[in-house]
Every structure is written in structure tokens, then in C-alpha cells.
N, C-alpha and C positions, 0 to 999 in steps of 0.2 A: 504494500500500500504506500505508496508516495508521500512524501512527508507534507510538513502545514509551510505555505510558502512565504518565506522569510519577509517582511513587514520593510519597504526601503524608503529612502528618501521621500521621494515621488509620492508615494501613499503617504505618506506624513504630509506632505504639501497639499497635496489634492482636500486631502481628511479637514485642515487648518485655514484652505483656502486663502495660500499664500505660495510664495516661488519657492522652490528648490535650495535656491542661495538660501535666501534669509531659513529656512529651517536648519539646513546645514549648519550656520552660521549661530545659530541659538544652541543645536546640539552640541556642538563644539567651543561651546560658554566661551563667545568670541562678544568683546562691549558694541555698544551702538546700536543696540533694539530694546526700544521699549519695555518696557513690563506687561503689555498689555499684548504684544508681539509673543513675547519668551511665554507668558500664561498658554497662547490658543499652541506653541508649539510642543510644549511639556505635558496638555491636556492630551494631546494627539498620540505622542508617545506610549502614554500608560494606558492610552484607547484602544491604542491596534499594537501592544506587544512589543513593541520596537526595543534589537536589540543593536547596538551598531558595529559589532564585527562578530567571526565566528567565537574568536578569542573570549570573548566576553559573555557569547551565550556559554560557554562550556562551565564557565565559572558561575553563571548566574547557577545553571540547572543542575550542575551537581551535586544533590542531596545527600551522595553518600562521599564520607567525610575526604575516603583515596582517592574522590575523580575531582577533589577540588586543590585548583592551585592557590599556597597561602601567601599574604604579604603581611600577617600580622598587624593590621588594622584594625580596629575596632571603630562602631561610632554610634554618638547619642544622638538621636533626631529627637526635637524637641518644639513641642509649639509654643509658641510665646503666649497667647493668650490676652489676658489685661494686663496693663502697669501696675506696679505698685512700689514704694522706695526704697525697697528692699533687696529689688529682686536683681539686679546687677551685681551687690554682692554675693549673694545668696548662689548664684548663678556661675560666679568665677572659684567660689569655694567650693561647690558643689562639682567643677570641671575639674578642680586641684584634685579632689578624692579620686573622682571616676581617674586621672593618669596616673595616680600613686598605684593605685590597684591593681589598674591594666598593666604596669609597668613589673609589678609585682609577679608577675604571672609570666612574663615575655612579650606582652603586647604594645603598642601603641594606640592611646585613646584618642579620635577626635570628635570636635561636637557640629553637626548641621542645625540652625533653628528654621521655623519658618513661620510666617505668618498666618498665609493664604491657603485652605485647603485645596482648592483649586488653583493649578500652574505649579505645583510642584516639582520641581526638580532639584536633581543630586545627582550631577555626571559622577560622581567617584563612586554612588553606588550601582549606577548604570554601566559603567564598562567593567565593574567587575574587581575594583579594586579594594573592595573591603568585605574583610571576612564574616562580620557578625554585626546585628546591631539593636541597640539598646534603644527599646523605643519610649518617650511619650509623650502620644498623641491622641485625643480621644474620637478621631477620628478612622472609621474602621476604612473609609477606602484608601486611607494613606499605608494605616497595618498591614491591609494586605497586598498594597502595592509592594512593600518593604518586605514582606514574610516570604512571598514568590519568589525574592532574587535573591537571597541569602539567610541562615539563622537568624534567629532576633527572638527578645525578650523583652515583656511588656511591664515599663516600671512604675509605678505609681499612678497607674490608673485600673478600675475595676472593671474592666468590659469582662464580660462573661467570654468564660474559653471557648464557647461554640460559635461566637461572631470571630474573636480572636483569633483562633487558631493557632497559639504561640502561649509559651508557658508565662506566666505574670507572677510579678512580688510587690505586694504591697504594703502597706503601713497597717496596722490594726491597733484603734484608737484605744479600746476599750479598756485593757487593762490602765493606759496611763489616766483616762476618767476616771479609775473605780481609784485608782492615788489620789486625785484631787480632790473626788467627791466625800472621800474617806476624812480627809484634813478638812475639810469646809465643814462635814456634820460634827468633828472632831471639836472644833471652834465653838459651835454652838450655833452654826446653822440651820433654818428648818426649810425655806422658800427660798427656789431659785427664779432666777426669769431666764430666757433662754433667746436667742437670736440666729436664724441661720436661713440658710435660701432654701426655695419650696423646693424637697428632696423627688415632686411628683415631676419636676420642669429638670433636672440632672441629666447630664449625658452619662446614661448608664445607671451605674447604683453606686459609683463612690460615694455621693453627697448622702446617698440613705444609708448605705453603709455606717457615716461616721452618724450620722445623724441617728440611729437606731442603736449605736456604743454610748452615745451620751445618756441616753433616754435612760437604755437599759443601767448606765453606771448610776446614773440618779434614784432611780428606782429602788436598785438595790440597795444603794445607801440609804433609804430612808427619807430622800429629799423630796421634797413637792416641786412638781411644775404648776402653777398657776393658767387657768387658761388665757388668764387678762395679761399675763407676763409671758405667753408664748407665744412669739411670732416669726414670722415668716418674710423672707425679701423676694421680690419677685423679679429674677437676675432677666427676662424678657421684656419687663415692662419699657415704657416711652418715660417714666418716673427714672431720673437717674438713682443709683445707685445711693451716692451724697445724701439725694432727698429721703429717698425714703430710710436710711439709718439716721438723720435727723429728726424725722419724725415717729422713728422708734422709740428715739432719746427722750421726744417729749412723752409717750407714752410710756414709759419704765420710770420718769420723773416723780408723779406723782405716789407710786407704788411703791416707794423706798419707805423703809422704817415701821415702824410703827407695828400689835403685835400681831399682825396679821398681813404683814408687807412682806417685800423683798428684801435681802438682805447682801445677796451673791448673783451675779449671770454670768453662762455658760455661753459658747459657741465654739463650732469644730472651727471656725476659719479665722485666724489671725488678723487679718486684713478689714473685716468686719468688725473686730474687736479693736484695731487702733482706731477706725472712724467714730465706732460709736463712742469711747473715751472721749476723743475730741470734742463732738455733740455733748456730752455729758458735763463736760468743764463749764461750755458757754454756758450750762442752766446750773452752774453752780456745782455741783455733785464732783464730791474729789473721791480718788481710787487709789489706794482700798479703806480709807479713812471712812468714807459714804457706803461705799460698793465695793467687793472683790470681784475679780473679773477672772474664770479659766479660760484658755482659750485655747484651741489645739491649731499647733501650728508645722509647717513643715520646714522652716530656719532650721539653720543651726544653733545661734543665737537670738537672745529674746531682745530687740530695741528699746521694749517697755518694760524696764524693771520694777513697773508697777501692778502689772499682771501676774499669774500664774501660767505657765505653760504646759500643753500635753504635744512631746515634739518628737516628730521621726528619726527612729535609730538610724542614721544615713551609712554609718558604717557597715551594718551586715544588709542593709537594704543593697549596696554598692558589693558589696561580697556574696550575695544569693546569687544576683544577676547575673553577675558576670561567672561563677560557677554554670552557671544553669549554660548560658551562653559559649560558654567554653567547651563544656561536654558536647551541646552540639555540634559546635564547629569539630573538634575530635572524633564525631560519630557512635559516642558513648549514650547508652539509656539515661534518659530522666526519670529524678524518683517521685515525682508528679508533674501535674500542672499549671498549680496554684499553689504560692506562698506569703502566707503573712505574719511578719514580723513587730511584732510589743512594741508599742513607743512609751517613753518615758515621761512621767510627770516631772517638773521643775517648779516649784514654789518661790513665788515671787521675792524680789530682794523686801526686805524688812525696814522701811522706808516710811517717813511723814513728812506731810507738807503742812506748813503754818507750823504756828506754836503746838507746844507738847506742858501737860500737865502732869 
């Protein structure tokens, strides 16, 4: 039976509806095209298979571990997502572990970010030059663009393995909740209030995931959730984000104190929890003098050493993966294909603002 015929130039151009040059010219990450040029040429690509020499299909398709050639490469594709002022640090130390590691092993780490789901492209992982890669993207037609042409392992996000199709390590919030909520009812806590995005609107179930560790950590501690102190942000709304943790704040405002108030709030998302501080100062409310605040966050370090944190072990999160990713590339069995790793509570530095009696 005659084989599937190989995907060229021409068929990329025709596909993109553009000349031959300029595809060329894009495949071979040459400058002087658009972004909006390089998107319809990189769509075409992962459209009709395209691989650009033999050399390159042999690498992409050899799944078994002796018909592939290695250069000891590794790489993290990674989506950037939202800003926040954290995450440039967080993002260069986060690269320092992944090379310490790889390096550890005999590898070389690099990192791809990307913005755009759509116009993706990575010539180095296109002809064939990298061995394994560390994905996250919660994005499944990017996963399985990536999964098709090489090993890879999916890190810190929860897609289910049957979209997946590649082994996953992620954070498992719960234990470090059940530390914070342990020292909060320890204190003489009883009502928590709670802040986090609607886990129904999540791509996937990370957000429920963590979101159903806090509940449960609360629960089991003994803690009340309030339903007037339980709310929700709704990360699709036309309401920016700003706003409606603003108007969180004024609703948690009134709820403070008193013996049937709040006393403590929770959130899986760090980022949520520095805005809604900010919100909280303007109306007055100092932390954790007023309010204690856990927040589960994926730093290394905590900015606000006025909160308590529940934060990702990054070290064996970065030491699963790249296990898990290695034995692939080696052609050795995995001993599953789903792993989650403890994160730790950190209790807040021991701090007052204003006078002290």
C-alpha cells in the first residue's frame, strides 16, 4: 500500500493562501513577515502535517526510544497567560531549577513561551531537534501538537489523561490547606470567607481541583464557610478582574468581627489574594491585625509577608517530570500517569502595623 504523501511547500501555500516564498520564508524563521503572515503559515503546518525534511520526520516518529536520534535537548513550552509582578521573577527562577536539573541528568534545558494559541510555532521542535518536552499549556490542541512529534510531560496543569495523552505532575493543594487551616482553628478561628474564580468557567479541573482541597481542608478542620462570605470571580466576565475583587472587598468589609463575623479568608490563587489586600487597605482593614489571609500560591517566595502561604514543592514537581520525561525519551515503562505532589504551608512572617500595646 503506498504511503501518505508527504505534505510540501506548495500545499502549505495553496492551504495559507499565500506564495511559496513567503511560506518558505516563515518556515525557515527568516525576519520581515508579519505576525499575522507567520500565524496563517504555522496554522497550515500543524493543519496538513508538515514535516520539512526526511531527516526530521524520522526523529519526529520514532517512538521507540533506538530509532531516535538524540541531541540532548530538553524544552518547556509554556503559555504566558495574564501578567502579574511577579511572574518574570518567578519565571527566571523557575528556568534556573528546570537547567540545574536537566543538567543534572546530562541534558540541556530550554524554554519556548507563547502567547497565541493559534500560529504556533517552534522550528527547533519541528525539525526534530529536541528530544523531550515539558509542557504547560492548557491548551489540548497545542498538547497534542507537541505529544505527536516527541515525548513530553504535562506540568502543572490538570487536563485529564484521556484529552492528554501524556503522563502529568501536578501540585496537590490539600495537605498544605489542612496546615493552614489546622493553625487558623489553632488560633481560635471559627469563620472563614473564601474568594476564588467560578471552578464551573476553568479550563479543565485545576481550578476545582484546588478549589475542592480548600473546601475539603476547611471542612475538616472545623471551619465555617459562610455563604454571604463565599464568593466567586467570574474570570469571562466584560467586569475587569480589578473590579470585581474591589467589590469583593466591599462585601467581606462589613463581615469582619464581630461574634458571628469573619475572622480569616482563604483563596487557592495568590494573585487574587495580593489585589484583594490592596482593596482591603483602601476601606481600612489591615492584615492580619483585621484579617488573616491563606493563600495558595505557586512562587517560590511569598512578596507579602503578611499573608500565609500554601506553595508548590517546585523541586520534586521539576524532579517527577523530568524523571517521567527521561524514561520516555530512554524507552523505559512508566509507573503511571498521573502524579501529585504535597505542597507546603508557610505561615506568615509575625508582623504589625501601627502601634503595638
Amino acid at each position: 500500500m503506498p504511503g501518505k504523501r508527504k505534505t510540501t511547500l506548495k500545499d502549505l501555500a495553496e492551504y495559507a493562501h499565500l506564495s511559496v516564498s513567503t511560506v518558505s520564508g516563515v518556515v525557515n524563521n527568516l525576519e520581515g513577515f508579519s505576525e499575522e503572515t507567520r500565524k496563517k503559515v504555522w496554522d497550515a503546518v500543524h493543519a496538513l502535517d508538515y514535516v520539512p525534511n526526511a531527516q526530521a520526520k524520522k526523529l519526529r516518529s520514532g517512538r521507540d526510544a533506538g530509532s531516535r536520534l538524540r541531541s540532548g535537548l530538553l524544552m518547556r513550552i509554556k503559555y504566558y497567560g495574564t501578567e502579574y509582578p511577579w511572574k518574570k521573577r518567578f519565571d527566571a527562577d523557575l528556568s534556573q531549577k528546570f537547567e540545574e536539573a536537566a543538567a543534572r541528568r546530562g541534558y540541556f534545558m530550554t524554554n519556548y513561551c507563547y502567547e497565541r494559541e493559534k500560529g504556533f510555532r517552534c522550528p527547533a521542535l519541528l525539525n526534530g531537534l529536541i528530544d523531550g518536552v515539558i509542557i504547560k499549556s492548557p491548551h489540548p490542541e497545542i498538547v497534542q501538537m507537541v505529544r505527536d512529534k516527541v515525548p513530553a510531560v504535562l506540568l502543572d496543569i490538570s487536563m485529564p489523561f484521556e484529552t492528554a495523552g501524556i503522563p502529568s505532575v501536578n501540585a496537590d493543594m490539600k495537605q498544605g490547606f489542612l496546615a493552614a487551616f489546622r493553625d487558623l482553628k489553632e488560633a481560635g478561628h471559627v469563620r472563614i470567607g473564601h474568594l476564588d474564580a467560578d471552578p464551573a468557567r476553568s479550563c479543565f479541573n485545576k481550578e476545582k481541583l484546588n478549589d475542592d482541597a480548600l473546601r475539603g481542608a476547611a471542612q475538616y478542620c472545623g471551619l465555617e464557610l459562610p455563604p454571604c462570605a463565599d464568593l466567586s470571580l467570574d474570570l469571562n466576565s466584560e467586569v475587569s478582574l480589578r473590579e470585581q475583587i474591589a467589590d469583593a472587598a466591599r462585601t467581606f468589609r462589613p463581615l469582619l468581627g464581630g461574634p458571628h463575623g469573619i475572622s480569616a479568608l482563604a483563596t487557592t490563587n495568590f494573585q487574587f489574594a495580593s489585589m484583594l489586600l490592596e482593596e482591603l487597605n483602601k476601606l481600612g482593614v489591615r492584615c492580619p491585625e483585621d484579617l488573616e489571609v491563606v493563600a495558595g500560591s505557586h512562587l517560590m517566595e511569598n512578596p507579602l509577608p503578611q499573608i500565609s502561604t500554601v506553595r508548590n514543592d517546585w523541586d520534586k514537581l521539576i524532579d517527577i517530570s523530568l524523571e517521567l520525561l527521561i524514561r520516555q525519551i530512554s524507552g523505559l515503562e512508566l509507573p503511571g500517569d498521573q502524579f501529585f505532589i504535597a505542597s507546603h504551608y508557610h505561615k506568615r512572617s509575625s508582623i504589625c502595623v501601627g502601634p503595638c500595646f
